[in-house]
C-alpha atoms as an extended CHARMM CRD file, in Angstrom:
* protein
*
        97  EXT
         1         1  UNK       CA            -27.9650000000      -19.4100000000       12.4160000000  PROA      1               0.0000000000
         2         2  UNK       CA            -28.4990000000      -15.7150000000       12.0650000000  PROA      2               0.0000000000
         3         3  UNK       CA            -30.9630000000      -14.1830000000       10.6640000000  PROA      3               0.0000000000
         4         4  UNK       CA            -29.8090000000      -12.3740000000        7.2860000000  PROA      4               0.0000000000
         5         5  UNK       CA            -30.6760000000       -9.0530000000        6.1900000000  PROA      5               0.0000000000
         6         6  UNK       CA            -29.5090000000       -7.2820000000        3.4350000000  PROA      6               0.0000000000
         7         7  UNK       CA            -29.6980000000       -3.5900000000        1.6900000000  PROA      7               0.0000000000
         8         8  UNK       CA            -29.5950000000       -3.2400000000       -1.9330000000  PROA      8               0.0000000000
         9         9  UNK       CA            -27.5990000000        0.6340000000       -2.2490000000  PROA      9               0.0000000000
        10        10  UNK       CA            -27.8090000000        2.3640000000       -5.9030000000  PROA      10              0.0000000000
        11        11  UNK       CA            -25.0920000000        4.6670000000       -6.5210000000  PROA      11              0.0000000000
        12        12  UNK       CA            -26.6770000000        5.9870000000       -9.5650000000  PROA      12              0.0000000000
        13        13  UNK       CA            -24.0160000000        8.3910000000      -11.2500000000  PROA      13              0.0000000000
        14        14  UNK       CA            -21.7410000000        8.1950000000       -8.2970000000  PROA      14              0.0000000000
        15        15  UNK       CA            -19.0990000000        6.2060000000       -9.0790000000  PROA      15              0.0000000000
        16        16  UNK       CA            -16.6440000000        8.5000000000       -7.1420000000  PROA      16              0.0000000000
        17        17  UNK       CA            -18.4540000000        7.7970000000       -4.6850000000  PROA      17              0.0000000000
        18        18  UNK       CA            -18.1400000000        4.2470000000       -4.2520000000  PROA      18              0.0000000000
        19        19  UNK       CA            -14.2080000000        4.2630000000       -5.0300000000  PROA      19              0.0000000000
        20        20  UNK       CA            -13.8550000000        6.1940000000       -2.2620000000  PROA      20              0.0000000000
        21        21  UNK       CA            -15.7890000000        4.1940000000        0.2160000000  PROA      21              0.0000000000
        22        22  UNK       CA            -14.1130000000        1.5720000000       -1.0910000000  PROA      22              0.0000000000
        23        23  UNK       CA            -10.2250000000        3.6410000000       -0.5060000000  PROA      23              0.0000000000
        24        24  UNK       CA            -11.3220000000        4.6640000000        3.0190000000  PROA      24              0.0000000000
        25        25  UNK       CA            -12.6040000000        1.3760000000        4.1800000000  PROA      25              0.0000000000
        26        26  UNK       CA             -9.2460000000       -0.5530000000        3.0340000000  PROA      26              0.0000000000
        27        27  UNK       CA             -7.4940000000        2.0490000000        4.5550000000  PROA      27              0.0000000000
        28        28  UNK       CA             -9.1920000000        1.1080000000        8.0440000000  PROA      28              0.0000000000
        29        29  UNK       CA             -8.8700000000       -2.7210000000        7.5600000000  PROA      29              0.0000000000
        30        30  UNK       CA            -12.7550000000       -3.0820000000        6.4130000000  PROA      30              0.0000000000
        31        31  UNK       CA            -14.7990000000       -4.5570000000        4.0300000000  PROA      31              0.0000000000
        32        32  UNK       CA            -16.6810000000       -2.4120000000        2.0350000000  PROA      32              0.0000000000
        33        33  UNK       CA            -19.7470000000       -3.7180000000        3.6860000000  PROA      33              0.0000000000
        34        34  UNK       CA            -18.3380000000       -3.8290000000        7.3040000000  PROA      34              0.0000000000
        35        35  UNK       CA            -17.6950000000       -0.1190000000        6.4770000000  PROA      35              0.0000000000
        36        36  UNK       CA            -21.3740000000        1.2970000000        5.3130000000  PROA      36              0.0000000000
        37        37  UNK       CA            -23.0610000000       -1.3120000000        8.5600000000  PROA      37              0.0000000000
        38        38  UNK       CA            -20.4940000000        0.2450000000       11.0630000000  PROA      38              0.0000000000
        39        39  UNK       CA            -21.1430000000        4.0660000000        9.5300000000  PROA      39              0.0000000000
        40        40  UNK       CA            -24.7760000000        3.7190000000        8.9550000000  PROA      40              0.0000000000
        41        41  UNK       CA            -24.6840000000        2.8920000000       13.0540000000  PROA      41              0.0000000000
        42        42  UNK       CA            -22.7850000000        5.7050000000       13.9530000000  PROA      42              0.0000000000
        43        43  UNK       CA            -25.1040000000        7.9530000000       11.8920000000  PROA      43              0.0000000000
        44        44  UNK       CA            -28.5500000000        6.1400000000       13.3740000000  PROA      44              0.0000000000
        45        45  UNK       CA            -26.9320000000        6.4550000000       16.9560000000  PROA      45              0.0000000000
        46        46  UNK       CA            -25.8990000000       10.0600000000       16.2530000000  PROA      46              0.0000000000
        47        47  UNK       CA            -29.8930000000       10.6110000000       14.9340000000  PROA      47              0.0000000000
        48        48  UNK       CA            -31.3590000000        9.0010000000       17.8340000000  PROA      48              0.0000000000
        49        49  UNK       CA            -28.8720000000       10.6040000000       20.5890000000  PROA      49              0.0000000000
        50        50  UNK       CA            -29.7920000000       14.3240000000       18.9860000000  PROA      50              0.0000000000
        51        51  UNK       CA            -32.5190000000       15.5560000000       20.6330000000  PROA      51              0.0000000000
        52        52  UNK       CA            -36.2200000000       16.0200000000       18.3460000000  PROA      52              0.0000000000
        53        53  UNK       CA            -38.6280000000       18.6710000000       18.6560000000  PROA      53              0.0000000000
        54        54  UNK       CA            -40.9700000000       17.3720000000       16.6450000000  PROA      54              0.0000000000
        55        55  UNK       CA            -41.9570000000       13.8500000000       15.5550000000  PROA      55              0.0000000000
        56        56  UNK       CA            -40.3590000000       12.9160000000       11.6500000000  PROA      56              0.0000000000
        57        57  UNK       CA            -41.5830000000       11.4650000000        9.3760000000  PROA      57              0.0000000000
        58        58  UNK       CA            -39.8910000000        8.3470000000        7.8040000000  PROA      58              0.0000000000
        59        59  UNK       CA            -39.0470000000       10.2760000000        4.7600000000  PROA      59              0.0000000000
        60        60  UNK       CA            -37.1630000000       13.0600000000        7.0670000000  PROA      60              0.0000000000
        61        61  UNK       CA            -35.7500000000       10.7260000000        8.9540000000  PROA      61              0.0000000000
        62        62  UNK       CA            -34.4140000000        8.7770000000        5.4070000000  PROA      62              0.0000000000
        63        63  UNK       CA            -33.1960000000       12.3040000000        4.6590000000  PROA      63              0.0000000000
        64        64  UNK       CA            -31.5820000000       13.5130000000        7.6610000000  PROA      64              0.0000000000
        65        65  UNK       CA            -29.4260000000       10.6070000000        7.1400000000  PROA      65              0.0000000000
        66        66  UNK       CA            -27.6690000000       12.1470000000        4.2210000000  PROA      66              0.0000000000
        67        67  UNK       CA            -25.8660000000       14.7470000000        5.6020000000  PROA      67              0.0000000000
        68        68  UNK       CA            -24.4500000000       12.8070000000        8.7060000000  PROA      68              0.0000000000
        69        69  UNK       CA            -23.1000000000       10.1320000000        6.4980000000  PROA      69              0.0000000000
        70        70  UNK       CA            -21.3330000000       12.9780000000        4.3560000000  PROA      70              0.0000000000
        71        71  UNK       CA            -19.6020000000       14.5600000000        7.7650000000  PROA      71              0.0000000000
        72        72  UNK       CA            -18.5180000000       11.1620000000        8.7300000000  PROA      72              0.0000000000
        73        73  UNK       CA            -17.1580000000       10.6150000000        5.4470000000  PROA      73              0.0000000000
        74        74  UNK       CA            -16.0350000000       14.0800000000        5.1190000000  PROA      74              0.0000000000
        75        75  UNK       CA            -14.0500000000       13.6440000000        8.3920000000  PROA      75              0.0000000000
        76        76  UNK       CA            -12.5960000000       10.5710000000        7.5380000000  PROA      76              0.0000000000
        77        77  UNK       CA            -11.3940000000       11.6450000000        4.3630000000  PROA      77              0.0000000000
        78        78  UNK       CA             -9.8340000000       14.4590000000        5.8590000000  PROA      78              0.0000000000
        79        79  UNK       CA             -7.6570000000       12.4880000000        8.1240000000  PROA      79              0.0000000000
        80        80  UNK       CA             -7.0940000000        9.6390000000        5.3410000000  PROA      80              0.0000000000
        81        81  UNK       CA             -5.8200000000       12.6160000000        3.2150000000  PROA      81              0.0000000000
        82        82  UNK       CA             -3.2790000000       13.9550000000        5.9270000000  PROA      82              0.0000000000
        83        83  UNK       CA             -1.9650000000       10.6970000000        6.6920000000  PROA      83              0.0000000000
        84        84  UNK       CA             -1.6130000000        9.9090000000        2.6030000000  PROA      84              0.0000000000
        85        85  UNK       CA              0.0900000000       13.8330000000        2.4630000000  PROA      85              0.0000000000
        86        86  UNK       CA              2.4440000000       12.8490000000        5.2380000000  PROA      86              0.0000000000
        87        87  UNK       CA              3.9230000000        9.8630000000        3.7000000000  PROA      87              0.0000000000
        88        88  UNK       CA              4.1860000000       11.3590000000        0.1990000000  PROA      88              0.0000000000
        89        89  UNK       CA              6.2000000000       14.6820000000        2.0420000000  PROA      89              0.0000000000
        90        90  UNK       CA              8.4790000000       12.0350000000        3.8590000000  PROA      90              0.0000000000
        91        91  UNK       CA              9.0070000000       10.4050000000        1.2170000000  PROA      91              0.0000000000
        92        92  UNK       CA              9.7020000000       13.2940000000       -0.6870000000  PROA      92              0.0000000000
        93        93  UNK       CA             12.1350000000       14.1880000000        1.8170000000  PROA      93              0.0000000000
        94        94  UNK       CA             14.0280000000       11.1360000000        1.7950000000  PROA      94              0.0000000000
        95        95  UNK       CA             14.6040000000       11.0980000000       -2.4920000000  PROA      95              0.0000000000
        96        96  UNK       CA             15.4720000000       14.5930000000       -2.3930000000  PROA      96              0.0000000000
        97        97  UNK       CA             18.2620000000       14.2680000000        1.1390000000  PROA      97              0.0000000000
């Protein structure tokens, strides 16, 4: 059996938010949760791979969290919105040929 853990995340006044996790990770075959546990370990793995000069505090470290999660998301967004643009043009195309 293995061992369960589990993270209660408040989206307090960002509702957009969520739909948008929720758009990107269907788009990529996920769960919602199998989304944030596979991003959250890209962004730890990108914290712990960037070189520190200076020992952080858990608070920082909480913190510096933040803005890797919103450049992943920002990135994948970005090519979720091209792909979404390129089959609205072709279909475009095709109603007005």
């Amino acid at each position: 059996m293995t061992d369960r853990c589990q993270l209660n995340l408040r989206l307090d006044g960002r509702r957009d938010l969520l739909e948008t996790i929720k758009d990107v990770a269907a788009a990529e075959g996920l769960s919602v949760n199998a989304w944030v546990v596979r991003t959250l370990e890209q962004a730890t793995n990108h914290a712990i791979a960037a070189p520190t000069t200076q020992p952080q505090t858990q608070v920082s470290e909480i913190s510096d969290i933040e803005p890797v999660l919103d450049k992943l998301l920002d990135t994948k967004l970005d090519t979720l919105l091209a792909a979404k643009l390129a089959g609205i043009e072709e279909r475009l195309g095709k109603l007005s040929a």
